[in-house]
N, CA and C of each residue as an Amber inpcrd file, in Angstrom:
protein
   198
  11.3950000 -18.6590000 -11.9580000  12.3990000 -17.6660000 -12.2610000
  13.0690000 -17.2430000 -10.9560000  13.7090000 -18.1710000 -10.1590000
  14.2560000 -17.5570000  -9.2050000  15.8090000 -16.8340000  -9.6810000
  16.0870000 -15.8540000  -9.1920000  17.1460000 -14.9980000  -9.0610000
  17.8060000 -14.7210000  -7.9180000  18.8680000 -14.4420000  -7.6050000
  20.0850000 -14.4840000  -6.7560000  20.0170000 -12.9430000  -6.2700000
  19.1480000 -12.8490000  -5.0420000  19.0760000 -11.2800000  -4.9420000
  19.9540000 -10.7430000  -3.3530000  20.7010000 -12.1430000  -3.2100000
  21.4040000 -12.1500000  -2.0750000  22.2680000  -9.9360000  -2.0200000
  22.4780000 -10.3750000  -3.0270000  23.5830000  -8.9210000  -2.6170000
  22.7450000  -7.5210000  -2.9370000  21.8180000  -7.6190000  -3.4660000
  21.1420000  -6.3020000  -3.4930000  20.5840000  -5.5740000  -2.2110000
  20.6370000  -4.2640000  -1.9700000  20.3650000  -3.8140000  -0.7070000
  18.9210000  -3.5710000  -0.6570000  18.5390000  -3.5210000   0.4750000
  17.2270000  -3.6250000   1.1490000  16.4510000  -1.7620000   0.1750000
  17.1980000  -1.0340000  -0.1170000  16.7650000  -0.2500000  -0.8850000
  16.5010000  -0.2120000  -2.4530000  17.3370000  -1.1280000  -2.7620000
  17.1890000  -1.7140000  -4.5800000  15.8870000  -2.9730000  -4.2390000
  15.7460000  -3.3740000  -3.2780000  14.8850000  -4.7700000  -3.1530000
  13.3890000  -4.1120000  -3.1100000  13.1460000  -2.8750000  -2.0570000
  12.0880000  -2.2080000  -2.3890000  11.7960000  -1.3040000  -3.3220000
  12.6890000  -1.2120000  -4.3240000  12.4370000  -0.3030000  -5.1640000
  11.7060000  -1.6280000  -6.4400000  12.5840000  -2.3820000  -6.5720000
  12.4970000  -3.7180000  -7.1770000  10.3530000  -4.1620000  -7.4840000
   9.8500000  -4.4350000  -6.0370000   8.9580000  -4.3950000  -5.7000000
   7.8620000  -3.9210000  -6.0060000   8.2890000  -2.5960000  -5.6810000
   7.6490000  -1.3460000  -6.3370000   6.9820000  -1.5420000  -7.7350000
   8.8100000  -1.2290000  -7.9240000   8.1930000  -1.1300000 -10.2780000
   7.6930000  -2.8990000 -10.4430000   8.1070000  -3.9260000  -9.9940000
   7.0830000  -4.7830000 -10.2920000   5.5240000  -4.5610000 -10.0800000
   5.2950000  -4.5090000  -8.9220000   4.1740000  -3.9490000  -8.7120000
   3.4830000  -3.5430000  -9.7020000   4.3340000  -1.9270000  -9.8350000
   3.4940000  -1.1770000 -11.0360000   3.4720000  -1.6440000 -12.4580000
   3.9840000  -2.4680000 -13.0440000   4.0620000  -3.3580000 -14.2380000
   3.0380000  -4.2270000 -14.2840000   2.6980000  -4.9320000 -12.9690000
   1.7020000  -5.7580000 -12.9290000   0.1560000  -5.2760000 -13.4060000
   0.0780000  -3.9770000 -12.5100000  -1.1140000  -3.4360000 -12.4170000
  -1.4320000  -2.8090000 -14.0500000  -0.3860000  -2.2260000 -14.5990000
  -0.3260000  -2.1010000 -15.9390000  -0.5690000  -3.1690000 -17.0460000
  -0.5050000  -4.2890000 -16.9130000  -0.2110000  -5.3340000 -17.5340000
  -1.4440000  -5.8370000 -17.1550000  -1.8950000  -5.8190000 -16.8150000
  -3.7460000  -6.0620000 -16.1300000  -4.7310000  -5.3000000 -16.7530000
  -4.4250000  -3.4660000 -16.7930000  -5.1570000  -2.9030000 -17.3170000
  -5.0400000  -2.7780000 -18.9080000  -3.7950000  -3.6070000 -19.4060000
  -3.9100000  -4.1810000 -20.7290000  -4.3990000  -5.0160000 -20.8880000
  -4.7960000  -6.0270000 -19.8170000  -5.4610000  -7.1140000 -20.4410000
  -4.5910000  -8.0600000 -20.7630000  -3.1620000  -7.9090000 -20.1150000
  -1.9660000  -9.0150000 -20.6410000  -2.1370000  -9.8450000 -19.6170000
  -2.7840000  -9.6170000 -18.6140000  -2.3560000 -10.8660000 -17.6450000
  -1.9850000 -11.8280000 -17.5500000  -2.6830000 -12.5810000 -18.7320000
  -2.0950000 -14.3090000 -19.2100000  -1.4040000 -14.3620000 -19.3980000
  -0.3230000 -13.0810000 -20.0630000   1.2200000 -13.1270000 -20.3020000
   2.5230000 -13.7560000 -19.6950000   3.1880000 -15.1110000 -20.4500000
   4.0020000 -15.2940000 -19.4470000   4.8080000 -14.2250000 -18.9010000
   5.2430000 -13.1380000 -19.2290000   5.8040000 -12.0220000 -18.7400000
   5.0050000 -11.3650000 -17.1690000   3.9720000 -11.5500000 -17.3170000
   3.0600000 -11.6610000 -16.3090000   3.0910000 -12.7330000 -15.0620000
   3.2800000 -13.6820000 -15.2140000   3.3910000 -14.7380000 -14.4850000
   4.7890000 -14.8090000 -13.8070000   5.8880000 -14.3470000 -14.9590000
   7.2060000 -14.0640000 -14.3900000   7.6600000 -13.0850000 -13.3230000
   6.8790000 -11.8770000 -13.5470000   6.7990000 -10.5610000 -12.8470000
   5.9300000 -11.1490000 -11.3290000   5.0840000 -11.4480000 -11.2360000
   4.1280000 -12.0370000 -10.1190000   5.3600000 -13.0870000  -9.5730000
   5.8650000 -13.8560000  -9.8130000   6.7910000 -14.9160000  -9.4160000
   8.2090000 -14.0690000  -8.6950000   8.4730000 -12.8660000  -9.0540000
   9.4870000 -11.9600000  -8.7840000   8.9750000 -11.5340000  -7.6500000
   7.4360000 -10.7000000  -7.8000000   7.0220000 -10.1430000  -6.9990000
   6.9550000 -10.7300000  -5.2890000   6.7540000 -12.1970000  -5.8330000
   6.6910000 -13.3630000  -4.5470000   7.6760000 -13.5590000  -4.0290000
   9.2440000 -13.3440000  -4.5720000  10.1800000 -13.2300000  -4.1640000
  11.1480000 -12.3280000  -3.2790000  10.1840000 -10.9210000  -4.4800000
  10.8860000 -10.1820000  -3.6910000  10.1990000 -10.1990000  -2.1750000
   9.2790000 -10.6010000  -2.1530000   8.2070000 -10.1060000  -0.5980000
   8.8560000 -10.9430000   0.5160000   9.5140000 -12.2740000   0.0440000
   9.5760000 -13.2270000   1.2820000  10.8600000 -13.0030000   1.1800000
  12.2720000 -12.2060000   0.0920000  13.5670000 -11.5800000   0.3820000
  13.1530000 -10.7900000   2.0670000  12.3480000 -10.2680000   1.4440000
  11.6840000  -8.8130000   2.5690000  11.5180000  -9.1820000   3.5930000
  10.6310000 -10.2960000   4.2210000  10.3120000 -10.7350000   5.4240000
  11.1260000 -11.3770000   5.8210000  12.3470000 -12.1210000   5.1510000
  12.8730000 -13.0110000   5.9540000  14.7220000 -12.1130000   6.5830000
  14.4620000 -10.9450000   5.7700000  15.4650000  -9.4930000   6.2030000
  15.0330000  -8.9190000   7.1070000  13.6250000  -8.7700000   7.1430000
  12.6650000  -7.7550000   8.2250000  13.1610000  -9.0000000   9.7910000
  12.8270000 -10.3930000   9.8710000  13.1360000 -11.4510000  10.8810000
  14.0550000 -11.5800000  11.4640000  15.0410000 -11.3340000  10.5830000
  16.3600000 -11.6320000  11.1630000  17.0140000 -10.6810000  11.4610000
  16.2810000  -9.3880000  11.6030000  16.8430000  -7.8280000  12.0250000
  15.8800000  -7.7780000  13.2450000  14.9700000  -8.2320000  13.5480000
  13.8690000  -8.2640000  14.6000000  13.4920000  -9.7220000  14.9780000
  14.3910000 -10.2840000  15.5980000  13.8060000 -11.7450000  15.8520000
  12.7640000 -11.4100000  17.3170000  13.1090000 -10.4530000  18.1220000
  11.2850000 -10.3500000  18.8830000   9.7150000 -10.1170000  18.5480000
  10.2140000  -9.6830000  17.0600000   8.7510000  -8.7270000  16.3220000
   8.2700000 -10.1490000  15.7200000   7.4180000 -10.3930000  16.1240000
   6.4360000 -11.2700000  15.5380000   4.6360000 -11.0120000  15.2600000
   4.8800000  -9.9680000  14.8040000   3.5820000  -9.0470000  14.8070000
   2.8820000  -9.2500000  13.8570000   3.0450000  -9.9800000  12.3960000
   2.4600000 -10.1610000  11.4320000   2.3000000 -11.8670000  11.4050000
């Protein structure tokens, strides 16, 4: 499920994150995990993280701290 998150700002991208996040953890304590909705959300979640790092890199190309 990749998505085109080129134009969203670094504040919709962590907010993004976030409520995935919290969907996940919800969706766990249902017991949906196997859910492809689940798998989709986790696949977002992976996205949004490496949107994140590769914005965090190219605003700090000296920081190589992680």
């Amino acid at each position: 499920m990749a998505m085109n998150l080129d134009n969203a700002s670094q504040k919709q991208l962590n907010e993004l994150e976030q409520l995935t996040r919290q969907m996940l953890v919800v969706l766990r304590q249902a017991k949906l995990h196997d859910e492809p909705l689940s798998k989709s959300l986790y696949e977002l979640e992976q996205q949004l993280g490496d949107i994140r790092r590769q914005r965090f890199d190219a605003a700090n190309p000296q920081d190589h701290s992680y």
